[in-house]
C-alpha positions in Angstrom: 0.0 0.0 0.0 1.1 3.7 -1.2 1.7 5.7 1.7 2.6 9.4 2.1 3.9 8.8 5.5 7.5 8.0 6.4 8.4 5.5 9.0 10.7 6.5 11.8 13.5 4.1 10.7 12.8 6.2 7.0 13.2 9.3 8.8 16.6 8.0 11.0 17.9 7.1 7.6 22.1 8.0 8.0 23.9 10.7 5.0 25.9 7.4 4.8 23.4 5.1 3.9 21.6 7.9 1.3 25.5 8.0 -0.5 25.5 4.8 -1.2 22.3 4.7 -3.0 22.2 4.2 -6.5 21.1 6.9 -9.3 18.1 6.0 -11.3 19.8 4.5 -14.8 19.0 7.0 -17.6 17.6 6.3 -21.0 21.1 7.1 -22.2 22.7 4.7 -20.4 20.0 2.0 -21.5 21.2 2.9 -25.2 23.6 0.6 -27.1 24.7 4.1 -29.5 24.2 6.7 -27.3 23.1 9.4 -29.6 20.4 7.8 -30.3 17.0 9.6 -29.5 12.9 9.4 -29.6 10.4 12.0 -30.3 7.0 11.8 -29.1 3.9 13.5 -30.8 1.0 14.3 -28.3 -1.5 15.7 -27.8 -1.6 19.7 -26.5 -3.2 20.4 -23.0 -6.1 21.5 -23.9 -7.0 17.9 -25.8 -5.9 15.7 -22.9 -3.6 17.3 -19.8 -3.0 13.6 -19.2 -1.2 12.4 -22.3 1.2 15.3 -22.6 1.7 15.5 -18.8 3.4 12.1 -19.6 5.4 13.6 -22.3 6.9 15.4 -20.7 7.1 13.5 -17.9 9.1 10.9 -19.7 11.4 13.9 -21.6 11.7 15.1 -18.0 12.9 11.5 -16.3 15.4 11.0 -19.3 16.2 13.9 -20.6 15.5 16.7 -23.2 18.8 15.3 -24.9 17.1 12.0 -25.2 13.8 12.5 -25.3 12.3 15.0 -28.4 8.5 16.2 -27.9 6.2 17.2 -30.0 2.4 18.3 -30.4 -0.7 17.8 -32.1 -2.6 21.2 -33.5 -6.2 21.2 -30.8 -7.8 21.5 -35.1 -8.3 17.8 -36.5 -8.4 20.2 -39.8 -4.8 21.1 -39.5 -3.4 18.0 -41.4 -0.4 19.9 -43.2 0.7 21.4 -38.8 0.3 17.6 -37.9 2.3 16.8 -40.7 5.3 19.8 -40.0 5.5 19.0 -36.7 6.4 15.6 -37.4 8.7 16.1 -39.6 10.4 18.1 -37.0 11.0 15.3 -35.3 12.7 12.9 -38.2 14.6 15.9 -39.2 17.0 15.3 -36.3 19.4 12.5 -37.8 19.4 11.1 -34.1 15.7 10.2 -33.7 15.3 6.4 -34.2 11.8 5.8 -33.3 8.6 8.6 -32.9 5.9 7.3 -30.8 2.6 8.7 -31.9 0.5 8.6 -28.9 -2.6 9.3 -29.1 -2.2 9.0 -32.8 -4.4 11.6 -34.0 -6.0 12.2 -37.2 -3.0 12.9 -40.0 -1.0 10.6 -38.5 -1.1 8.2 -41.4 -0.5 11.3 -43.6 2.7 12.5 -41.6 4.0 8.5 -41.3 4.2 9.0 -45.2 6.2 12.0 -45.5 8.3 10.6 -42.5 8.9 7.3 -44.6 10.2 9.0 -48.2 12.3 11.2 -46.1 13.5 8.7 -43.0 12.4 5.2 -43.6 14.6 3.8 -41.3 12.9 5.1 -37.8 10.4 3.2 -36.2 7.3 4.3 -36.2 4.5 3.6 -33.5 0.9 4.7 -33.7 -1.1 4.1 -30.2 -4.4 4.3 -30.1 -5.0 5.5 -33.8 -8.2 8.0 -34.4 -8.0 6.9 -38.3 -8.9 3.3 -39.5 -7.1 0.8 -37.3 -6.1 -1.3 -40.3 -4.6 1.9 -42.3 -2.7 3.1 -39.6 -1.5 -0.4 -39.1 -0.5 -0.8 -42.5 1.1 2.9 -42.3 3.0 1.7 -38.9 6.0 0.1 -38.2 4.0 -1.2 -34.7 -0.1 -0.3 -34.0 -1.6 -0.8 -30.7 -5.2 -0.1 -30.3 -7.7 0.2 -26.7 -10.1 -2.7 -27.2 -12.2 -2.3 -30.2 -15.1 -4.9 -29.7 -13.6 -6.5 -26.6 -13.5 -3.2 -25.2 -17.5 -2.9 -26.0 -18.4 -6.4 -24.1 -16.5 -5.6 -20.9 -17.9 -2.4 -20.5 -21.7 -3.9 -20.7 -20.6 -7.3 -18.8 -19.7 -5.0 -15.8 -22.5 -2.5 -16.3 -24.7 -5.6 -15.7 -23.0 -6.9 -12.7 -23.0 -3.8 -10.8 -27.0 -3.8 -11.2 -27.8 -1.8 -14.3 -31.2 -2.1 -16.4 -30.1 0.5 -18.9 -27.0 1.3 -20.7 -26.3 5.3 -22.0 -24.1 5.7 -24.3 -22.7 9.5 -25.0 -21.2 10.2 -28.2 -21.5 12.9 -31.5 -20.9 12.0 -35.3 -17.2 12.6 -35.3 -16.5 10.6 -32.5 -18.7 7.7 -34.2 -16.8 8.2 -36.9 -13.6 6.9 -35.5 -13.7 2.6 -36.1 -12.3 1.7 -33.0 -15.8 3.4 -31.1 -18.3 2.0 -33.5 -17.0 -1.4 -32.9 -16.6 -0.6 -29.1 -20.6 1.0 -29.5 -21.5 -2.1 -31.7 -20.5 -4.7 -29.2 -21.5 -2.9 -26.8 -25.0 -2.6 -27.5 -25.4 -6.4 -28.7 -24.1 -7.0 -25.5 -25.6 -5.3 -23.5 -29.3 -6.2 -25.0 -28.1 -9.9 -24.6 -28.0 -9.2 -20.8 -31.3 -8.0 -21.0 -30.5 -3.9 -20.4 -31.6 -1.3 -22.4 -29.2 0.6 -24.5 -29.7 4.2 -25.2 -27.8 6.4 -28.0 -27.5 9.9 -27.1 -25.9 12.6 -29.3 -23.9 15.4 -27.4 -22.4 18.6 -28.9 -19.3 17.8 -30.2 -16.2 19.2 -28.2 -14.4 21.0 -31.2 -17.8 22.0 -32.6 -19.0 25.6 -32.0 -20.1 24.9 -28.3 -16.9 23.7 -27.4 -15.8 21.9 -24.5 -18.0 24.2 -22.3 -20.7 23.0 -24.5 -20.8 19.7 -24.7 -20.0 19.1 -20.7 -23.0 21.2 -19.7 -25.2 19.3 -21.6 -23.7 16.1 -19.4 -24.5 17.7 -16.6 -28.0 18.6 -17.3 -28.9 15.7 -19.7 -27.6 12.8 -17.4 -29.6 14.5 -14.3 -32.4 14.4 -16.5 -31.7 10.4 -17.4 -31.1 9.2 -14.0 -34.9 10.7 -13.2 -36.0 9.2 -15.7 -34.7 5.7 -15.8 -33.6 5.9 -11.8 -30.2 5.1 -10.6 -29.8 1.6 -12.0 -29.1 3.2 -14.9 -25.2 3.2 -16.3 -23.5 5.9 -18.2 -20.5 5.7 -21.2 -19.0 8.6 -22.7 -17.0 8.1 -25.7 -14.5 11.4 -25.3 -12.2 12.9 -22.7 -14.2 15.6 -22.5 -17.1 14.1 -21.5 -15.6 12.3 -17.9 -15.5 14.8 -15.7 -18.9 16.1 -15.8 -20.0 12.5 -16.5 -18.7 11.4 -13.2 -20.0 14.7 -11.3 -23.5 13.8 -11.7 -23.3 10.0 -11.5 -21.4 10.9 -7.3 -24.2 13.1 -6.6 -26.9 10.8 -7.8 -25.8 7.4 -7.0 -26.0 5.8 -10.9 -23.1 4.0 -12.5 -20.5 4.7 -14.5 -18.7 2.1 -16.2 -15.9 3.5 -16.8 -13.7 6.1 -19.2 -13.5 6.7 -22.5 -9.7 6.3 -21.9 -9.9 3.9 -18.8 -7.4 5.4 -16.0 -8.2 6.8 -12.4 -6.7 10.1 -14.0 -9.4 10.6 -16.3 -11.9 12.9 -14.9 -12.1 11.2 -11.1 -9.7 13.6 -9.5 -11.4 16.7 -10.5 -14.5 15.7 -10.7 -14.6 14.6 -7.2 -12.8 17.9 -5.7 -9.7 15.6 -5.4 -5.5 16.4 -4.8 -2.6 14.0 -5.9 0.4 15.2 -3.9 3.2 16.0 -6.2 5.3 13.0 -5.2 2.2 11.0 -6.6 1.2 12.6 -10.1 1.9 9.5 -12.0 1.1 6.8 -8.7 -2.1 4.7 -9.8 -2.4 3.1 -7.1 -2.3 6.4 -4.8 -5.4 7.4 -7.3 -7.1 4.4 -6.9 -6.9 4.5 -3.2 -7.9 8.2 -3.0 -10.5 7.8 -5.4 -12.1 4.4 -3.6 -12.5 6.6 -0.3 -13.7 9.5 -1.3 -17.0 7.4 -3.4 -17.1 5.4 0.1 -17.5 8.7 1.9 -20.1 9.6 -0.4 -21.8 6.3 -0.2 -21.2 5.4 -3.6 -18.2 3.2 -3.8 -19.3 0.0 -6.1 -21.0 1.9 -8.6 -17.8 3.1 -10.8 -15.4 1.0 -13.1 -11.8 1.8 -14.2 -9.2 -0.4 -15.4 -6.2 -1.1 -13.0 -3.8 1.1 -14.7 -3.6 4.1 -16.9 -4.3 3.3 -20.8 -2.2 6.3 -21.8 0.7 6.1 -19.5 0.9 2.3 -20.3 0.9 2.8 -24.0 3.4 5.6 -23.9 6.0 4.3 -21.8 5.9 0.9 -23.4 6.1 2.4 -26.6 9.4 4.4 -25.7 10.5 1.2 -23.5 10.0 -0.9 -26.8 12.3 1.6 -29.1 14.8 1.7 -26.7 14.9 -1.9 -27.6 14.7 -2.0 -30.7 17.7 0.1 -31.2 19.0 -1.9 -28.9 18.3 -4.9 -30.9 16.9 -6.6 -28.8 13.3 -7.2 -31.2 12.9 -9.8 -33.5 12.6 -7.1 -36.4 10.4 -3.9 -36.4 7.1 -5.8 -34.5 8.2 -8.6 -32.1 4.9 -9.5 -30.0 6.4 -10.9 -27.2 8.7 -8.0 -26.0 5.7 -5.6 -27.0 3.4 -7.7 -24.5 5.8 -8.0 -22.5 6.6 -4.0 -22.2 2.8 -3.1 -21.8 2.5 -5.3 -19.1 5.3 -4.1 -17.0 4.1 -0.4 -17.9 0.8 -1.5 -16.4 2.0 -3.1 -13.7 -0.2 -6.1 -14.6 -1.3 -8.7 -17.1 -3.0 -7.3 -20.5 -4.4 -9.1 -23.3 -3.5 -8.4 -27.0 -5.0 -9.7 -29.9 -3.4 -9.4 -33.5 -5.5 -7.4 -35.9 -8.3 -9.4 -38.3 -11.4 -8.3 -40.1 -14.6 -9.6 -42.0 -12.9 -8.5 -45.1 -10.3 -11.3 -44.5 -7.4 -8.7 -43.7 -4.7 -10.1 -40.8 -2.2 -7.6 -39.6 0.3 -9.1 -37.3 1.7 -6.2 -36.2 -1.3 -4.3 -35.1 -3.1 -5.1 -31.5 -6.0 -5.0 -30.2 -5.7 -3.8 -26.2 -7.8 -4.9 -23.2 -7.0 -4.3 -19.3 -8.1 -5.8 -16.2 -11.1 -4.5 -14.7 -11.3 -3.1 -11.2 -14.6 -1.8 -9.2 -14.1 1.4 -7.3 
């Protein structure tokens, strides 16, 4: 168990014993040619504080001289900024690898300039807005939150923590995306299989002309309005960021259930949506969240009515992508897409077991180097 408090034999700790402790190894270190380095294209703030807080994070824990960050434009319009900034990175003759995570829309576009310029850096899309199988085909390595699988565990655990009715949030560029129709898809089969109702409900979109502002206040008022309506045994998805922390507001004060977010971590949307602070020392600490999180919903009389996966989707898939480059120029990979060290690195970023499942469609189309991603469910 995470603690904030020290013991006295922490405290009584000697100058002697602190000299002969060891300095955290550096991503230099861990490469075999040194000058190597990875860029990282994120998002900005404003799309999701979590994902580039762990950009820079990661630049931050190894280094600015190791570590090359770059940004998304907040306008999925802005395909020619996506593809200049990304350029940016493979213009340094030292950048081996760029991790796209999340990989946005244009990402596919930028991976082709990137190749006719730089075609030997590996290139790895996470969690790809475009079509899973393009940006797999585009991608040196593709890994992708659940699809389908993704869709089924949300409604299996809506049903076992009591819920008659399923809501599902969303707007038509979000349903555009194919990894959230198959998520919605399966979902909704699911979920009618298990006898629950399934409800569509289309929210201002984000980057639309209500903006963020927008489409959260219509959460708040519209899932008020649901949970009168259908009563608290009603369960809540929203397929955006955006859409959490409002999402989660509402479902605390009413006593409904959410299943869990659209990006499942404890980061996304509990902590402010429940008035909550992570000490410095634990920003990135998931299990300090989880505990945090658990006893504030107790306190509110709440706690069993709110999902999350055991980890953080987004710091897992960011520092296993980086983990994986560092060995792959290490050569440590059985080519550019070895799927036992890729398992192997998202497990030990998520500090638990994870299933992965190689790419395959109706149309017949096997990819063995793009992933479907499913964690382990908690209840908080």
């Amino acid at each position: 168990k995470t603690s904030t408090e020290q013991t006295p034999a922490a405290e009584e700790k000697t100058e002697e014993a602190a000299e002969t402790e060891q300095p955290a190894e550096t991503l230099a270190e861990t490469f075999a040619d040194s000058s190597a380095k990875i860029g990282i294209m994120t998002t900005t703030v404003t799309s999701s504080e979590e994902q580039f807080r762990l950009a820079t994070q990661i630049q931050e824990k190894y280094g600015a001289d190791k570590i090359i960050v770059q940004t998304y434009p907040d306008a999925i319009s802005e395909v020619e900024t996506t593809i200049n900034n990304a350029m940016m990175l493979a213009s340094d003759p030292d950048c081996k690898a760029i991790i796209f995570c999340q990989a946005m829309t244009g990402t596919i576009a930028a991976i082709e300039k990137i190749r006719e310029a730089r075609p030997d850096i590996l290139l790895i899309s996470c969690g790809p807005q475009e079509e899973v199988a393009a940006a797999g085909q585009a991608s040196d390595v593709c890994y992708v939150k659940g699809g389908a699988q993704h869709g089924v565990q949300i409604a299996e655990e809506a049903y076992a923590m009591g819920a008659k009715y399923l809501l599902h949030y969303s707007f038509p560029r979000s349903m555009s995306i194919q990894v959230t129709i198959e998520k919605h898809d399966a979902m909704k089969a699911r979920a009618e299989e298990l006898g629950m109702t399934f409800i569509d409900v289309t929210t201002p979109d984000p980057k639309g002309d209500a903006g963020i502002t927008g489409c959260q206040q219509f959460i708040l008022e519209d899932a008020a309005n649901k949970i009168a309506e259908y009563g608290v045994d009603c369960a809540f998805y929203g397929s955006t960021v955006q859409m959490q922390e409002p999402l989660i507001k509402v479902i605390a004060e009413k006593g409904a259930i959410y299943t869990m977010a659209a990006d499942p971590s404890p980061f996304q949307g509990f902590i402010a949506a429940l008035g909550l602070e992570i000490p410095e020392e634990h920003q990135n600490d998931t299990e300090y969240a989880i505990e945090v999180i658990h006893a504030k919903l107790e306190e509110m009389g709440v706690s069993g009515r709110f999902g999350c996966w055991n980890f953080s989707v987004w710091d897992c898939f960011m520092n296993a992508g980086v983990e994986y480059a560092v060995a792959y120029i290490n050569g440590e990979t059985n080519g550019t897409c070895d799927e036992a060290v890729l398992k192997a690195k998202l497990e030990e970023a998520a500090g638990s077991e994870v299933e992965i499942t190689p790419y395959s469609d109706e149309n017949g189309l096997s990819l063995d180097n793009t992933f479907y991603f499913v964690g382990g469910l908690i209840i908080l």
